[in-house]
C-alpha positions in Angstrom: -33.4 16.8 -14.7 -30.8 15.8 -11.7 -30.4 18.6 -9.4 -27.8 18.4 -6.7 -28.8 19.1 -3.5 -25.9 18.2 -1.4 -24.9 21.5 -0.5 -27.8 23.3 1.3 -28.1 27.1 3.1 -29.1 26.9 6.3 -32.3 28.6 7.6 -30.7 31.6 8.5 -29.7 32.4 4.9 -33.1 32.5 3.8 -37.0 33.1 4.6 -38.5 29.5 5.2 -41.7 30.9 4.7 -43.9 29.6 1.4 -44.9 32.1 -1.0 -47.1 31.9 -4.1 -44.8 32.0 -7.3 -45.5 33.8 -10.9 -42.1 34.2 -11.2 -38.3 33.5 -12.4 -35.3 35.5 -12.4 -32.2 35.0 -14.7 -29.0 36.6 -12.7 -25.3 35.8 -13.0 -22.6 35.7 -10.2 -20.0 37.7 -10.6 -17.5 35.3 -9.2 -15.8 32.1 -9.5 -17.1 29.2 -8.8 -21.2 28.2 -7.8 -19.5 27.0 -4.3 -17.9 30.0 -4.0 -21.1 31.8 -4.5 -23.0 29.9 -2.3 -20.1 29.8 0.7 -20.1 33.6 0.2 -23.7 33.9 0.9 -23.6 31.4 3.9 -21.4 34.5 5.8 -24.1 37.2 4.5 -26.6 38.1 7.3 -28.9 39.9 4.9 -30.5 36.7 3.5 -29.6 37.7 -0.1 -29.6 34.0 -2.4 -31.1 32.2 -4.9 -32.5 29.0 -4.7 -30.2 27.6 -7.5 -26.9 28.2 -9.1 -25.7 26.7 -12.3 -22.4 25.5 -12.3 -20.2 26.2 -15.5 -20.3 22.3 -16.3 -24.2 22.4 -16.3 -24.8 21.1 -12.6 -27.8 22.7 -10.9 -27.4 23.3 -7.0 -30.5 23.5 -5.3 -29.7 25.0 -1.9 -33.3 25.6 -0.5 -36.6 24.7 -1.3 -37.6 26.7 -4.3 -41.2 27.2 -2.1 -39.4 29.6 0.0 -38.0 33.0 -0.9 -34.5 35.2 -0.3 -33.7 38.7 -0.8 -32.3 38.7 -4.7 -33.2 42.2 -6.6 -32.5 44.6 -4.3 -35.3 46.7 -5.6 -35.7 49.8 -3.0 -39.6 50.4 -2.3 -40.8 46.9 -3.1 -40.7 45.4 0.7 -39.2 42.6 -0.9 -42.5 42.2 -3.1 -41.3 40.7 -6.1 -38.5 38.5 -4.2 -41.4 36.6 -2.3 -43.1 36.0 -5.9 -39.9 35.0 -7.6 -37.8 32.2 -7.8 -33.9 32.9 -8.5 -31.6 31.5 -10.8 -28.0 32.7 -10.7 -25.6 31.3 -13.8 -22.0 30.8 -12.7 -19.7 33.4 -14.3 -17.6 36.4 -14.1 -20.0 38.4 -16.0 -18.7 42.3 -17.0 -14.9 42.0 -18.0 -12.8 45.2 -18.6 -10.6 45.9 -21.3 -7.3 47.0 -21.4 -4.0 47.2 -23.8 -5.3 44.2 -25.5 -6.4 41.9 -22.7 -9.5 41.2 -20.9 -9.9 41.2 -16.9 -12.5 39.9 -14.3 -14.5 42.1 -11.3 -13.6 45.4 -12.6 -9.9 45.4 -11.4 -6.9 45.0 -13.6 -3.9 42.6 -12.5 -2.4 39.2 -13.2 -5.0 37.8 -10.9 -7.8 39.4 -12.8 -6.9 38.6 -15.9 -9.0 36.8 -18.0 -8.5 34.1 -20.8 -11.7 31.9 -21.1 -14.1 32.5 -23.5 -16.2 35.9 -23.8 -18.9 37.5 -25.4 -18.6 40.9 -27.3 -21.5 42.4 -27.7 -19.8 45.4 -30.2 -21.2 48.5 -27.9 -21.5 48.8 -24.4 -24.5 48.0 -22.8 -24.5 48.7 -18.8 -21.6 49.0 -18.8 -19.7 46.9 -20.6 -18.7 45.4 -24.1 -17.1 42.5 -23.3 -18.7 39.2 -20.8 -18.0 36.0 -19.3 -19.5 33.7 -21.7 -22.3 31.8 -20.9 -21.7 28.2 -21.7 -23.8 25.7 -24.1 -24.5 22.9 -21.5 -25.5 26.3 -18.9 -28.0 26.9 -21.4 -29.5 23.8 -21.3 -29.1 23.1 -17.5 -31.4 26.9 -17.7 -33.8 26.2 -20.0 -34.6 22.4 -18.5 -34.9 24.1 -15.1 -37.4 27.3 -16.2 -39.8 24.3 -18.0 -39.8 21.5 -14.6 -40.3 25.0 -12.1 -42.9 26.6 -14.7 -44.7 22.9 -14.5 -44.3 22.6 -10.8 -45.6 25.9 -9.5 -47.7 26.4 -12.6 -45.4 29.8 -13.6 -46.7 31.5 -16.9 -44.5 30.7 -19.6 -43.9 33.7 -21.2 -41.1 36.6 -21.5 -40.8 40.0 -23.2 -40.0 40.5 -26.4 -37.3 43.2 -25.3 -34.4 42.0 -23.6 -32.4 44.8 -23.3 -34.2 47.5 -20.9 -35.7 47.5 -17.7 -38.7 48.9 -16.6 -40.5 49.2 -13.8 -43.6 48.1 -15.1 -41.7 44.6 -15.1 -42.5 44.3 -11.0 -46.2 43.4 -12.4 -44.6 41.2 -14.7 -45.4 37.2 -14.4 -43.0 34.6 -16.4 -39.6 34.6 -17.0 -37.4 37.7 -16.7 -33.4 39.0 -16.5 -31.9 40.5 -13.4 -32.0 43.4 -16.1 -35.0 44.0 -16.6 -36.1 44.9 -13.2 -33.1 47.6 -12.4 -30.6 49.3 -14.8 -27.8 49.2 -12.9 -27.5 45.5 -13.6 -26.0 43.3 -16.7 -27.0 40.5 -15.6 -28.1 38.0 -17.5 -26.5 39.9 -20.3 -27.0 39.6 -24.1 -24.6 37.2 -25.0 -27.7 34.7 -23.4 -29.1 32.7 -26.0 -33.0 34.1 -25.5 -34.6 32.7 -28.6 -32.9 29.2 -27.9 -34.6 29.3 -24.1 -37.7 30.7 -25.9 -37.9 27.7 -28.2 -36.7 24.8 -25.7 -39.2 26.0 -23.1 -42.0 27.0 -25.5 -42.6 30.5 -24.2 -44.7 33.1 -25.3 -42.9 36.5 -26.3 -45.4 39.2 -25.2 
């Protein structure tokens, strides 16, 4: 699949040291754009990234090798553990919206700025959270599930996934395949379940254990 890797972080965003992967992590971005993303993380000095971001138009950004490793979980204990392992995918969107008197709004604030009118998932209860999300969209999907199949090939990732995708647990730190931001800490809705699971599951041919 083309990736675009035009726009890279430099050294100082990230760990430049290889790592064995078992690994991939699902998150979403909470923000606007994938540049906007990766320009926000280009001022963090904590070396928190991912080394690709999908674009809402499908386009993946590559912005450093996927050998290497950033801080992405923020799991307290590990050392960093399951970042080194891991290789991070963040989906372009607003993720959690807030409802109010009828309308929806973005990053948990309400005003005109906020307010948002593109398309959204309702998931009919809340779930960490929140009821209503950024929806994911179709070619996103795809640009996912093409990427999860050439980095399972390439550093030879077991391609499998839980069969729950709704609850963390920490016995998911052990876990090798293909995993949610979610399932690792429940404090985070990302990805959440407006993502099409069983259509990844089928296009990548993974296992549900």
């Amino acid at each position: 699949m083309p990736i675009n890797k035009t726009i890279r972080l430099e050294t100082k965003d990230y760990i430049p040291t290889e790592t064995k992967k078992d690994l991939i992590i699902l998150h979403h971005t909470v923000g606007g754009t994938a540049l906007s993303t990766i320009n926000y993380w280009k001022t963090d000095p904590n070396r928190i990234a991912t080394a690709y971001v999908v674009e809402r138009d499908g386009v993946v950004y590559e912005v450093f090798d996927p050998k290497y490793w950033a801080f992405h979980l923020g799991l307290k204990g590990s050392g960093g553990a399951v970042d080194k392992r891991s290789i991070g995918i963040e989906i372009a969107s607003e993720g959690g919206l807030t409802y109010r008197d009828g309308k929806l709004y973005c990053f948990d604030v309400i005003s005109d700025r906020t307010l948002f009118n593109q398309e959204h998932y309702d998931h009919g209860m809340p779930w960490r959270g929140y009821r209503f999300f950024d929806a994911y969209s179709d070619v996103q999907i795809s640009a996912v599930a093409e990427l999860i199949t050439q980095l399972c090939d390439q550093f030879n990732i077991p391609t499998q996934t839980p069969a729950n995708h709704f609850d963390a647990d920490d016995a998911y730190r052990q876990f090798a395949g293909i995993l949610g931001h979610h399932h690792l800490r429940p404090d985070k809705s990302d990805v959440h379940p407006g993502f099409e699971w069983q259509r990844v599951i089928d296009e990548c041919k993974l296992a549900v254990v």
